[in-house]
Each structure stands twice: as structure tokens, then as C-alpha cells.
N, C-alpha and C positions, 0 to 999 in steps of 0.2 A: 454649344454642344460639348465643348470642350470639360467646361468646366462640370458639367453635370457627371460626365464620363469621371471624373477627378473625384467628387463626392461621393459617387457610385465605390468607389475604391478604396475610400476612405472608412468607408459603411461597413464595406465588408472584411476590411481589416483588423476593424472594432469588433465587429461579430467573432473572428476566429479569435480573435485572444480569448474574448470572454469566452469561446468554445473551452480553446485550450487551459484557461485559468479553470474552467466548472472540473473539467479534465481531472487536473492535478489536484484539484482540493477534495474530487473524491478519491482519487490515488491512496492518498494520505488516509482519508475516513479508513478507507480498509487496513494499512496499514498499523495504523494505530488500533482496529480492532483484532489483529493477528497480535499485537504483544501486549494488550488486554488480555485475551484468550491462554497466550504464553506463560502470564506470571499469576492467573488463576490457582488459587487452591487445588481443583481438579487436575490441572495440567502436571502441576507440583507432585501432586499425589500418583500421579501414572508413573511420572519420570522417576519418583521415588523406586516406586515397585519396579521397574525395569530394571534400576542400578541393584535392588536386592536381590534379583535373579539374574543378573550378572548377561542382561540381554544383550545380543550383537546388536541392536537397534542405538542402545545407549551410547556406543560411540557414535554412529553418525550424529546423533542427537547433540553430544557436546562439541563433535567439530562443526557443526553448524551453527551454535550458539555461542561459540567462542571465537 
């Protein structure tokens, strides 16, 4: 009994990592699709227009990217 109980725990140890591993590897897919998105030509061109109108947005925008 003992030792069933032992594999039992070992099973489920396995299972949460690979939880945790699927977890963090989509963390990242998003992540790396948020600075895809950032260094977009579109992105470029908003931020552009915002610094020629002299928008209050535009600082948040570069203390957050700096």
C-alpha cells in the first residue's frame, strides 16, 4: 500500500510541473506577443502622433518603456 501511495505522488508531481511548465510557456507566448505588437509599424505610428501633439499620454508611455 505503501508504495502505491508513493507513485500516486509521484504522478501527481509530474502532472503539476508539466501544469506549471504549459503555465509559463504560455506566459511568455503572450508576452512576446505584447512586444510584437509594441514594435509594430502601427504602434510606431500612434506613438509617433502622440509625441507631435505633445500628448500627456506620451510620457506615461516612455516611462513605461524605458
Amino acid at each position: 500500500m505503501f508504495r502505491f501511495e508513493v507513485l500516486k505522488k509521484i504522478k501527481e508531481n509530474r502532472f503539476l510541473a508539466s501544469a506549471e511548465l504549459i503555465h509559463w510557456k504560455q506566459r511568455m507566448a503572450t508576452f512576446n506577443n505584447l512586444l510584437e505588437q509594441i514594435k509594430s509599424p502601427r504602434c510606431r505610428a500612434v506613438v509617433g502622433v502622440l509625441q507631435i501633439v505633445k500628448s500627456k499620454s506620451i510620457i506615461r508611455w516612455k516611462d513605461l518603456v524605458c
